[in-house]
BABA-520965 format. One record per atom (N, C-alpha, C): residue in one letter; z, x, y. Coordinates in steps of 0.05 Angstrom, whole numbers, padded with zeros to 5 digits, always signed. Layout:
<pts>
AZXY/...
</pts>
This chain:
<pts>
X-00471-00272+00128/X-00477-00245+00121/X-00462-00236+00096/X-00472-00223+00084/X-00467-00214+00050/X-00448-00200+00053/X-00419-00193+00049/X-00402-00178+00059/X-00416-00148+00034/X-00409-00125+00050/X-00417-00104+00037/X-00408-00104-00004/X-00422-00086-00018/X-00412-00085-00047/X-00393-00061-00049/X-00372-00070-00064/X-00358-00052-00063/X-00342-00042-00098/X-00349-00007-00097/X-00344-00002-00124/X-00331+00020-00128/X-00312+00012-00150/X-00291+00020-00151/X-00290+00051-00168/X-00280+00073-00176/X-00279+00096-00181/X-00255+00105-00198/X-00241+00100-00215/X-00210+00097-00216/X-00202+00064-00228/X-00197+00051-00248/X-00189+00037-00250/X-00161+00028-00263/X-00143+00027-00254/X-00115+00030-00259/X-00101+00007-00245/X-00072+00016-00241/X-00059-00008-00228/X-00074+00001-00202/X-00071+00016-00181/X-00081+00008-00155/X-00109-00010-00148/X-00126-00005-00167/X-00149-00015-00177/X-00146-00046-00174/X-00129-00053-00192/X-00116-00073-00206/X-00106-00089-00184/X-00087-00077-00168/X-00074-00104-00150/X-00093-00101-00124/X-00108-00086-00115/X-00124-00074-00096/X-00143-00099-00098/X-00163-00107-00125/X-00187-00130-00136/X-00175-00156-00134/X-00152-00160-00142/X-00128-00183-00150/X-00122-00197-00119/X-00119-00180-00104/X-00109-00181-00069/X-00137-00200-00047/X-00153-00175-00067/X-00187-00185-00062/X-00185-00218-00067/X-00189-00220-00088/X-00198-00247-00101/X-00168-00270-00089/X-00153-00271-00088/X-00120-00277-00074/X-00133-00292-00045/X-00142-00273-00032/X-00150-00275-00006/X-00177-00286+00000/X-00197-00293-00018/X-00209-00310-00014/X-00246-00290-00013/X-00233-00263-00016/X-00252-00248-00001/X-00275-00246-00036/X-00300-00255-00047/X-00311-00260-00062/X-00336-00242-00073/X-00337-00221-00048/X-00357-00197-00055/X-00360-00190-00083/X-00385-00169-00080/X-00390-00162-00104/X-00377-00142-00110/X-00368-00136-00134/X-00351-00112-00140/X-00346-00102-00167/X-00356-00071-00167/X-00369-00058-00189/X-00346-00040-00202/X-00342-00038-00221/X-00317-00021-00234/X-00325+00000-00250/X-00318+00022-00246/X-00318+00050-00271/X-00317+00040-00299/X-00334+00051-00311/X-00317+00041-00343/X-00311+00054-00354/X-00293+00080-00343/X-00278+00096-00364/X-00247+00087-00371/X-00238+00070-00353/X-00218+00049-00362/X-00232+00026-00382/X-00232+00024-00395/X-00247+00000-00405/X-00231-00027-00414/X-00205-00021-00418/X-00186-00042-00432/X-00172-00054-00396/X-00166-00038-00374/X-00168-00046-00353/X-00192-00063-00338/X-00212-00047-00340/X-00241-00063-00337/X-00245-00088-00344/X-00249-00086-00365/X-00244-00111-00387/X-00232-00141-00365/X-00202-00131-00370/X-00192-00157-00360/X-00195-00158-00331/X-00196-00138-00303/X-00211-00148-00279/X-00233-00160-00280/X-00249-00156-00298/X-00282-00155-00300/X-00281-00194-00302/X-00252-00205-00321/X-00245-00225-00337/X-00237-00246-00326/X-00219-00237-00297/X-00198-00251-00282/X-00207-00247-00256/X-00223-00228-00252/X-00235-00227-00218/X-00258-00225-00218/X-00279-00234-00244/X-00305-00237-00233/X-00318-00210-00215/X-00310-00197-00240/X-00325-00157-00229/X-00342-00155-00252/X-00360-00131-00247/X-00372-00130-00264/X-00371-00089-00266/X-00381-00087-00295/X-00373-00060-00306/X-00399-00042-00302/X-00399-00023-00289/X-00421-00007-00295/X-00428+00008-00322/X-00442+00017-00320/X-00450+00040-00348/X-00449+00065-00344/X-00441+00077-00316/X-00433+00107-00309/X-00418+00099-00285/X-00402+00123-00273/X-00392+00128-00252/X-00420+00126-00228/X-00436+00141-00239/X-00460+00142-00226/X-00470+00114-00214/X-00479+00102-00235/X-00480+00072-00230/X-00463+00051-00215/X-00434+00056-00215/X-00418+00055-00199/X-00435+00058-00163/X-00435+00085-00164/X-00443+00100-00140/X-00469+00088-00125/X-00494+00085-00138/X-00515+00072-00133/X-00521+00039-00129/X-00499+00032-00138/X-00492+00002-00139/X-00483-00008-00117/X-00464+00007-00109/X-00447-00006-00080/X-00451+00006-00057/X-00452-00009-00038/X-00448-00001-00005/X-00423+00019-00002/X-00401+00011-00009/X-00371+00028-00001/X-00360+00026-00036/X-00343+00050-00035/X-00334+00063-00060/X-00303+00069-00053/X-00288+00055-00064/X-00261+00060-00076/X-00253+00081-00091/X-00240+00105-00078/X-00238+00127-00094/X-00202+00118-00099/X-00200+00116-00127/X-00174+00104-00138/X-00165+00112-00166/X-00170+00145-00158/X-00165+00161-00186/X-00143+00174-00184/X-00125+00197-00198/X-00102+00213-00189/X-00116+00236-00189/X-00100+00244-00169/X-00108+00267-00151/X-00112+00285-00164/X-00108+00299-00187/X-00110+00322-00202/X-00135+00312-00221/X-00147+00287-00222/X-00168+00277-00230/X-00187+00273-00222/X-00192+00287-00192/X-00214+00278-00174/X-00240+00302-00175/X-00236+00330-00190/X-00250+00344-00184/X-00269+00343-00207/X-00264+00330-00241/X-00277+00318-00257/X-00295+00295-00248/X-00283+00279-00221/X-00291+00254-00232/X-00316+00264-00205/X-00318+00276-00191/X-00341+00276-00165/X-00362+00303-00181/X-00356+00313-00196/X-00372+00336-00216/X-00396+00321-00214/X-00415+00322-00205/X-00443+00313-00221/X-00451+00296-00211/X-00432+00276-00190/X-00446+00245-00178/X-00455+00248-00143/X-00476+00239-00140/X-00489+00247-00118/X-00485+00218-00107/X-00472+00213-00083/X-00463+00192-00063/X-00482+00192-00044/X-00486+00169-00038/X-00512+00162-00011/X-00500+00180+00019/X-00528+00189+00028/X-00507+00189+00061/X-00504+00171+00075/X-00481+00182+00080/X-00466+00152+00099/X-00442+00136+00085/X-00453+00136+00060/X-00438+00110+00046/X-00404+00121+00049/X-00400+00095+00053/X-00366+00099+00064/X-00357+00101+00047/X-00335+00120+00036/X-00321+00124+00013/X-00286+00127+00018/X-00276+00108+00006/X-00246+00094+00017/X-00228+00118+00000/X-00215+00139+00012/X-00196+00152-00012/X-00169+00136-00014/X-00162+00129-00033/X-00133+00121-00041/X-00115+00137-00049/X-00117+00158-00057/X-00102+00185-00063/X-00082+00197-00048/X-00064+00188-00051/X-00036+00201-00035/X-00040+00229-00042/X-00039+00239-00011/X-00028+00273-00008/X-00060+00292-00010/X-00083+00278-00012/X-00105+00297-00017/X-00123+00286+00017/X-00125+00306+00029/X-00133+00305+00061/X-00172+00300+00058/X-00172+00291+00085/X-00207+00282+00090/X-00212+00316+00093/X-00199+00338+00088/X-00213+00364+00093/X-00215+00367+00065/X-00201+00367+00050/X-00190+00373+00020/X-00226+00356+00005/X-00216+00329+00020/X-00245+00315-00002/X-00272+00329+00011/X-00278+00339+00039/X-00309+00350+00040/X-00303+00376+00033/X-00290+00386+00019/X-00292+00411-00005/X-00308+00409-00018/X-00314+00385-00022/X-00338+00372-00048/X-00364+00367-00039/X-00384+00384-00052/X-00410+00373-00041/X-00419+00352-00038/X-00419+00333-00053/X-00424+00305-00074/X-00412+00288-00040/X-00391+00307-00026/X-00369+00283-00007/X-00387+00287+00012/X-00391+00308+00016/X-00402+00321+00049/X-00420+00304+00067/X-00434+00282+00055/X-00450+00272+00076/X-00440+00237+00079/X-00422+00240+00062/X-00405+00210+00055/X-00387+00209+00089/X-00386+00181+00091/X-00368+00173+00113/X-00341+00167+00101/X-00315+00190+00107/X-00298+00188+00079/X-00269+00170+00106/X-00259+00168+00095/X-00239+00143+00103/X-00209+00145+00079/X-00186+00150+00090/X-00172+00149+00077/X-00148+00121+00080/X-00140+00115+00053/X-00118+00079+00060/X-00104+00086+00042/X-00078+00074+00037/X-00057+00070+00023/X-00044+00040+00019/X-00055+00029+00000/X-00055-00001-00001/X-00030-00003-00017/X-00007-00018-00010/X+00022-00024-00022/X+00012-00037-00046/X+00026-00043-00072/X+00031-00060-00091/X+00028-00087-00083/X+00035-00100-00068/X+00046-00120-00058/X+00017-00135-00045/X-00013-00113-00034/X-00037-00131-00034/X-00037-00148-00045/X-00023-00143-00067/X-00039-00171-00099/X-00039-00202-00086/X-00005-00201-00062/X+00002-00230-00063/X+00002-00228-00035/X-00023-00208-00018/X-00032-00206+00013/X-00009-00204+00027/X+00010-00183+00019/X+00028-00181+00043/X+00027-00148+00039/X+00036-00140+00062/X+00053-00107+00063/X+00026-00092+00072/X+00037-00066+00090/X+00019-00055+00110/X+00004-00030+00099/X-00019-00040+00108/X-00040-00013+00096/X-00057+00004+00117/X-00037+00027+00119/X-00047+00048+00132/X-00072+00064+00134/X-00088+00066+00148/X-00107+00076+00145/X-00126+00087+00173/X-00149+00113+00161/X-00152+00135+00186/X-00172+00138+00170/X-00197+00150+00187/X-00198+00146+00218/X-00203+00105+00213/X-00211+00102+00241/X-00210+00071+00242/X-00246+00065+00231/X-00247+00047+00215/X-00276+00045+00209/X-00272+00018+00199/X-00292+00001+00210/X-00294-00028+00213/X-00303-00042+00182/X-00316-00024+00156/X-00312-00049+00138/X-00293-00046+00127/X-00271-00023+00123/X-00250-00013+00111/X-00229-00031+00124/X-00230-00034+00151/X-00211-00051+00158/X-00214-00079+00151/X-00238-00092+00150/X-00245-00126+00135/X-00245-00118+00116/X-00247-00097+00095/X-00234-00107+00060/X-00208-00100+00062/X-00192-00083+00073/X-00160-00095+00076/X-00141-00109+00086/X-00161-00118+00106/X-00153-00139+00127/X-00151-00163+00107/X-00163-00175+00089/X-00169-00189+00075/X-00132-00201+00056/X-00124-00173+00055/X-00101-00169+00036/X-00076-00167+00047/X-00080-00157+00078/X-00046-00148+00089/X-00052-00130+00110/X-00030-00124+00125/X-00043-00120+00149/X-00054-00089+00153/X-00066-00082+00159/X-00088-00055+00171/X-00073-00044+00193/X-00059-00014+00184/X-00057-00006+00211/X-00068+00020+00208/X-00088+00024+00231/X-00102+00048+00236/X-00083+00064+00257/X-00077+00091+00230/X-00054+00114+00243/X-00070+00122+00273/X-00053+00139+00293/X-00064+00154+00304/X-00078+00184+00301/X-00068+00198+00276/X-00071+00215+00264/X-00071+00221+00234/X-00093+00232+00222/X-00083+00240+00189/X-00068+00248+00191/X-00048+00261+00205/X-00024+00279+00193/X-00001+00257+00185/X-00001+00236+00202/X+00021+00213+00194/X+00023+00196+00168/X-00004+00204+00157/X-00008+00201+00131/X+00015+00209+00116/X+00025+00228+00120/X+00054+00240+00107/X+00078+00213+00111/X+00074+00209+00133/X+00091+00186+00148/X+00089+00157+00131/X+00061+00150+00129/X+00057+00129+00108/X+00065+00128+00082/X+00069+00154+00071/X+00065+00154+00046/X+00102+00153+00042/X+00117+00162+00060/X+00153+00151+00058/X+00154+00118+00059/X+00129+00100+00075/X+00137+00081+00077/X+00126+00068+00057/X+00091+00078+00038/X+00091+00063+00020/X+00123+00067-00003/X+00133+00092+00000/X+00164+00093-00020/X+00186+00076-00011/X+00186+00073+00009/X+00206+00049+00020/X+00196+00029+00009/X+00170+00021+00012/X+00163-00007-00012/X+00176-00012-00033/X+00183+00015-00054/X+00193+00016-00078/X+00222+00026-00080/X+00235+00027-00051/X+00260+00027-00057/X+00270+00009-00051/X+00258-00001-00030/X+00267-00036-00026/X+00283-00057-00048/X+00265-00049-00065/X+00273-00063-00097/X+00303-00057-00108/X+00305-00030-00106/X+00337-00028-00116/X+00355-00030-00092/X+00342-00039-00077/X+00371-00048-00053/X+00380-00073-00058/X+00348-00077-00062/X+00363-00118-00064/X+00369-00121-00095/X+00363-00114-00110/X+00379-00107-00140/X+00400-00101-00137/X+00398-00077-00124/X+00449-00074-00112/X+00455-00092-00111/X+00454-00108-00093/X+00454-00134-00071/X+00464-00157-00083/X+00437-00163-00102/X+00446-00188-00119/X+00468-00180-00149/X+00466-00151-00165/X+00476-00150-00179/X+00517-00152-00164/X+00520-00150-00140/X+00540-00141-00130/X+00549-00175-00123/X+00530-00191-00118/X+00537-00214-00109/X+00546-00235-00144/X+00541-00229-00156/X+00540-00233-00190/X+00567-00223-00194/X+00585-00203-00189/X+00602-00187-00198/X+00625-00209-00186/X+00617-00213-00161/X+00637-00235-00146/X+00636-00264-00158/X+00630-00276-00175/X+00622-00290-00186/X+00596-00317-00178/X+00577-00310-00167/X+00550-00323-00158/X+00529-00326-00187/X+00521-00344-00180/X+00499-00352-00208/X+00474-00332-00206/X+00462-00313-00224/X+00437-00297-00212/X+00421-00325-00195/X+00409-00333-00198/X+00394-00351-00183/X+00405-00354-00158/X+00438-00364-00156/X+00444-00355-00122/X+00442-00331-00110/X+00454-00316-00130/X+00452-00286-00117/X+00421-00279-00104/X+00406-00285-00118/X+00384-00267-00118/X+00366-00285-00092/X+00369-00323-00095/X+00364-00329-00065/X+00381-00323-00040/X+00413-00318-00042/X+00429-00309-00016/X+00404-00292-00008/X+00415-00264-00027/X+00405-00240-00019/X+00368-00238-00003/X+00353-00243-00014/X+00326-00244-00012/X+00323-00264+00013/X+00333-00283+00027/X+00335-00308+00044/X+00356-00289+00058/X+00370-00272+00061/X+00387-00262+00084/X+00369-00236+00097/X+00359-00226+00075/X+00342-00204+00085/X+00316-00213+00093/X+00300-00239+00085/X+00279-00249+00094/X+00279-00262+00121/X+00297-00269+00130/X+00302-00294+00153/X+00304-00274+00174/X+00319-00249+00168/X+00318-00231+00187/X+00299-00224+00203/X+00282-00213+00182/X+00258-00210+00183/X+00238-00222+00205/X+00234-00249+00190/X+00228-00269+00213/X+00232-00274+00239/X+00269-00274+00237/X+00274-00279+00262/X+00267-00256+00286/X+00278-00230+00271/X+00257-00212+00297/X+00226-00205+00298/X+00214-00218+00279/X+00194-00217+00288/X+00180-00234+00297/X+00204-00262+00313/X+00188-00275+00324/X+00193-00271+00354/X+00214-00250+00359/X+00223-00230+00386/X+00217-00205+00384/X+00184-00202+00390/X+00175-00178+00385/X+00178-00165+00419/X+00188-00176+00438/X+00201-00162+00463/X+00219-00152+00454/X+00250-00146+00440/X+00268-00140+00426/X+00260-00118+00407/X+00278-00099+00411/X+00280-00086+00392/X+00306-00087+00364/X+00293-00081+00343/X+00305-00096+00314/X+00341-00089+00323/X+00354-00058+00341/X+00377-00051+00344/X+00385-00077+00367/X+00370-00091+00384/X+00371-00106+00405/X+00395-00124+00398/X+00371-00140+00369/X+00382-00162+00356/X+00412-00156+00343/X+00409-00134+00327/X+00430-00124+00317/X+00461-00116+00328/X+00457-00112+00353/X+00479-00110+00370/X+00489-00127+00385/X+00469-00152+00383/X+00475-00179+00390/X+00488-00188+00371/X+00488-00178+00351/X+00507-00196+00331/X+00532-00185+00325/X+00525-00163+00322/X+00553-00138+00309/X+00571-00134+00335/X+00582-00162+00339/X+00596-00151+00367/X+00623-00152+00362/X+00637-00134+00380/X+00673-00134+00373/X+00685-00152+00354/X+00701-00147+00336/X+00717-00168+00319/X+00694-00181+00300/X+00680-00178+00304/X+00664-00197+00276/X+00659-00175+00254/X+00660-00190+00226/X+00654-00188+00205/X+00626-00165+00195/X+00605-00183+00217/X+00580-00171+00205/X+00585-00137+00227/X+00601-00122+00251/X+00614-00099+00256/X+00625-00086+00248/X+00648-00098+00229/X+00663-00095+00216/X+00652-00078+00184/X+00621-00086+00175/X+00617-00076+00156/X+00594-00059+00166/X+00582-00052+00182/X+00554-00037+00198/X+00570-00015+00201/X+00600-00019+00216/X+00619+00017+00217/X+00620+00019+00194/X+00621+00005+00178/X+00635+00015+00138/X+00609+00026+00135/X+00583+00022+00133/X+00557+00020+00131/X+00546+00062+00142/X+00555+00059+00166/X+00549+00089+00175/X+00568+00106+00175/X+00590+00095+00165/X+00616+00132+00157/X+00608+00134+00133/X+00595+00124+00111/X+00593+00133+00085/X+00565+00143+00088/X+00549+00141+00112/X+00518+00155+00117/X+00497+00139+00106/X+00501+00110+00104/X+00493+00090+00087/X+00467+00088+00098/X+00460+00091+00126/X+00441+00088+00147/X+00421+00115+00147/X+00429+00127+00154/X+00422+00154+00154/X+00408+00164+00126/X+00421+00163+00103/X+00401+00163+00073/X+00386+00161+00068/X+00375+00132+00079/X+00348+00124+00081/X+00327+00135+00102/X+00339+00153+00125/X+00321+00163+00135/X+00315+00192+00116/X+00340+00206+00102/X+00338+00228+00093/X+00319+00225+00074/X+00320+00209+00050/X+00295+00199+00028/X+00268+00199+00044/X+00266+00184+00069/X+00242+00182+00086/X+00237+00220+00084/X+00256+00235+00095/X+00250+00262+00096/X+00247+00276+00079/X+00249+00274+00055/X+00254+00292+00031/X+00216+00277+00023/X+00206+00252+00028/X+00182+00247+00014/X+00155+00253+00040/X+00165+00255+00064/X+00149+00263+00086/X+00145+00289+00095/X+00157+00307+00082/X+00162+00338+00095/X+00147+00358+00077/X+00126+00364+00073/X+00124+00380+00056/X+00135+00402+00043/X+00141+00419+00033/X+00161+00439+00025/X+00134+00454+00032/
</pts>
């Protein structure tokens, strides 16, 4: 069976590692791109075997499901004028703009609208992509890339959107990490495998004790007199723990 066509609306980086994740994963559909990016276009069109329409419109009439993968303050230009099939499932990628917010739009109203938040990290099929309500081809084109988890509610959408930012703070922790392991005198190349191989193995290891909870493991280790206790108390009197939930709060809470 022909897996559905799917076209894209927005072509940018999400665009970009979103097609890249596609093609990575094996998944070979057809897939149609905006061409108001055109120097983006261009090279997906180049490297993933997409092809460019000649309007947004065209876009629209071309594909089964539509990737809405524009910025949000760009979305009320870009649905002006384009009339969407009914039914046709339309994927929003748009952090912070609600499935009420998009049938504001005539053009949306008879569309089957679906909202996801696909990490950076699709490109090389790992990291979790949130997504509501649950709808079965939305889940096989991101299933394809990393794993699918269908929220219980849009409102946790708020909730997703701290954890796609934890994606991107991730980065300067383990940057601390290794620049701090360098300072002690480590070669970057050690530093940067300690670090990345201590935080990865972890990883692993509890998630191959998914009866356990991650504090389970943790308290199995951090026990009296040891080293790795010894720095977990250093760890929560300076609020080291807690921060990261506050950042979670400061990007999940609306004002």
């Amino acid at each position: 069976m022909t897996p559905p066509t799917l076209g894209i609306l927005g072509v940018g980086h999400l665009a970009t590692y979103t097609v890249t994740g596609l093609r990575n994963g094996g998944d070979q559909r057809r897939i149609i791109l905006s061409p108001r990016n055109a120097q983006a276009a261009s090279r997906l069109a180049e490297q993933c075997g997409c092809e460019i329409a000649d309007s947004n419109q065209q876009v629209v009439e071309g594909s089964d499901m539509i990737l809405l993968a524009v910025r949000p303050q760009s979305l009320s230009e870009l649905v002006q004028g384009l009339t969407f099939k009914p039914g046709q499932v339309v994927i929003s990628a748009m952090a912070g703009v609600s499935l009420q917010q998009l049938r504001h739009y005539p053009a949306l109203q008879g569309a089957t609208l679906v909202r996801a938040l696909p990490p950076a990290s699709v490109e090389v099929g790992a990291g979790p992509v949130p997504l509501f309500p649950a709808n079965a081809a939305a889940e096989t084109l991101f299933g394809t890339m990393g794993k699918v988890i269908v929220l219980e509610s849009e409102a946790l959408f708020d909730v997703a959107l701290a954890h796609g930012c934890l994606h991107g703070w991730s980065y300067f922790l383990v940057q601390q990490l290794i620049d701090w392991s360098m300072d002690q005198g480590m070669s970057k190349e050690a530093a940067r495998q300690m670090v990345v191989h201590s935080i990865g193995s972890a990883m692993a290891l509890a998630e191959s004790r998914p009866e356990l909870d991650y504090g389970d493991i943790g308290n199995a280790i951090a026990t009296p007199g040891t080293f790795t206790l010894k720095g977990i108390e250093q760890i929560r009197a300076t609020n080291g723990l807690q921060a990261w939930c506050d950042a979670m709060d400061t990007v999940s809470k609306p004002e």
